[in-house]
C-alpha positions as CSV (number, residue, x, y, z in Angstrom):
1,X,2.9,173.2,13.1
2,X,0.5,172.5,16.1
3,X,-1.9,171.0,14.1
4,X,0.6,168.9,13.1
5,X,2.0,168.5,16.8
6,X,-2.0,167.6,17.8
7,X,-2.3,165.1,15.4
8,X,1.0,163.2,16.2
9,X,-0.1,163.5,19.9
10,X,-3.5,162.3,19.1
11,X,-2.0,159.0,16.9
12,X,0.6,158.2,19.5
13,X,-2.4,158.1,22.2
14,X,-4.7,156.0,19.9
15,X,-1.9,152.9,19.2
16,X,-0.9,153.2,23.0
17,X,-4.6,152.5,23.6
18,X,-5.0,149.7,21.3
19,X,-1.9,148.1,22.5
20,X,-3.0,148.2,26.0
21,X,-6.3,146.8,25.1
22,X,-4.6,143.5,23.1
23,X,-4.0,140.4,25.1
24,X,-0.9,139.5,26.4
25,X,1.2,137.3,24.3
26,X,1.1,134.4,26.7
27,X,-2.7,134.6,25.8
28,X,-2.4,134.3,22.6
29,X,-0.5,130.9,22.4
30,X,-1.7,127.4,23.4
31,X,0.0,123.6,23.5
32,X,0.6,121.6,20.6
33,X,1.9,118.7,19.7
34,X,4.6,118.6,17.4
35,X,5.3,115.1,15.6
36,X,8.4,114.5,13.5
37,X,8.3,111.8,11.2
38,X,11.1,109.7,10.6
39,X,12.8,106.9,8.2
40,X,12.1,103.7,10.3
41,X,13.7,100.5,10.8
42,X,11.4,99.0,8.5
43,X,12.0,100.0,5.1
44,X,12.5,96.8,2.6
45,X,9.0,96.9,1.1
46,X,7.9,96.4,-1.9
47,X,7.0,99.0,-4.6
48,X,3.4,97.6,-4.3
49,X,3.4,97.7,-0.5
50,X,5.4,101.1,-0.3
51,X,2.1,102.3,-2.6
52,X,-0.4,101.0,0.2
53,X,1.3,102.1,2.6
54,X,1.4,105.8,1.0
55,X,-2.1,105.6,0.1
56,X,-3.1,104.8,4.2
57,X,-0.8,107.1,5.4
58,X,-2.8,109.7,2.9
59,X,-6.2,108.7,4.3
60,X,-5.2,109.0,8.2
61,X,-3.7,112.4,7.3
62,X,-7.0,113.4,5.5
63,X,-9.0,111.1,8.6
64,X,-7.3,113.5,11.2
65,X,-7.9,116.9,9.4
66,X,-11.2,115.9,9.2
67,X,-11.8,115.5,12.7
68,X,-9.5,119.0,14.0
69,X,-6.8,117.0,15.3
70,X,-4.1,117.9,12.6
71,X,-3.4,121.5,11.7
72,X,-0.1,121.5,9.9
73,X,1.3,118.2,7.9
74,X,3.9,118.0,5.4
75,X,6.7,116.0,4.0
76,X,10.4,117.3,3.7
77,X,11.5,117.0,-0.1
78,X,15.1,116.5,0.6
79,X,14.9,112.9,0.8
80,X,17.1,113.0,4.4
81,X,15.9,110.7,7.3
82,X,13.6,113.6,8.5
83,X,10.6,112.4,6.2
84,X,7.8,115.2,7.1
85,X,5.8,117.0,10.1
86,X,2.3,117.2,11.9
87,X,1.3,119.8,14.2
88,X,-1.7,118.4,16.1
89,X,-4.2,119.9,18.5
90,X,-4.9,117.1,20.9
91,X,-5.1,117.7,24.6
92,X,-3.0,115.2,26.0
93,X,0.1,112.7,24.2
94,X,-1.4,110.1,24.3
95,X,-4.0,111.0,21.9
96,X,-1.4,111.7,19.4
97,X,0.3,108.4,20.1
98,X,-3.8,107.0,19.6
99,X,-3.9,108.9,16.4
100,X,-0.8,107.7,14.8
101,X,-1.0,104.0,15.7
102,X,-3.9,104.6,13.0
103,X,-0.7,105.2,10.4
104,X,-0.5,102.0,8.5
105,X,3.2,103.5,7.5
106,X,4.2,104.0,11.1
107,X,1.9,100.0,11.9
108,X,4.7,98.8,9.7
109,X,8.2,99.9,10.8
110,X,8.0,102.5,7.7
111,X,8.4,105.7,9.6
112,X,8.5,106.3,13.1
113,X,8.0,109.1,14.8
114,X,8.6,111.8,17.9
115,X,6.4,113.8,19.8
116,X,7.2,116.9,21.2
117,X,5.1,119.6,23.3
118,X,5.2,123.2,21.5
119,X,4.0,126.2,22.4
120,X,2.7,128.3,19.5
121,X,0.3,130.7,18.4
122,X,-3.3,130.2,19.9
123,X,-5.0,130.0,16.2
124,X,-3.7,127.9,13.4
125,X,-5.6,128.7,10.0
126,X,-5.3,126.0,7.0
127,X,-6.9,125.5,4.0
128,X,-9.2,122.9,5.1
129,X,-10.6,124.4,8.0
130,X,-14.3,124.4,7.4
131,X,-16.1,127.6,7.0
């Protein structure tokens, strides 16, 4: 029993420790920028222009991974007037405003968009970050 008793002691020391030696959370968050993507006012294209406007939309998604700006980007598949999301790493709004003027969907009245300041975890992993 006071091995037992030691041991227990010993454990309860060793997490207290290592929870004393972890950041606080404030320290492990950072700012983000959080976009919400829209239905625009702009949306009697044609199935030809709907396509290359997909396909540009596409390549500045893929054009802002690339250069660490977008962490998180999705569509919603409910077909509401919420149409998808980007979390982006960007120090001030108005490089996220710079960044999607690039959108040849948003250039066109297709989607539109809101940006909104988040605080969120400090590290963002995805698929395409380089290794």
């Amino acid at each position: 029993m006071n091995k037992f008793f030691v041991l227990i002691s010993f454990l309860i020391l060793l997490s207290a420790n290592s929870f004393a030696q972890e950041k606080p959370v404030a320290e492990k968050m950072k700012k983000w920028y959080f976009v919400m993507l829209s239905k625009g006012e702009n949306r009697n294209q044609d199935t030809t222009e709907v396509r290359l406007l997909n396909e540009g939309h596409m390549a500045n998604i893929n054009r802002m991974a690339d250069l660490g700006v977008l962490r998180i980007a999705g569509p919603f598949m409910d077909n509401g007037d919420w149409r998808g999301i980007f979390i982006m790493d960007v120090k001030t709004e108005e490089e996220v405003i710079e960044n999607l003027k690039q959108d040849p969907a948003i250039a066109s009245g297709r989607l539109k968009y809101e940006i909104h300041p988040w605080f969120g975890p400090a590290t963002i992993k995805t698929n395409w970050d380089k290794e």
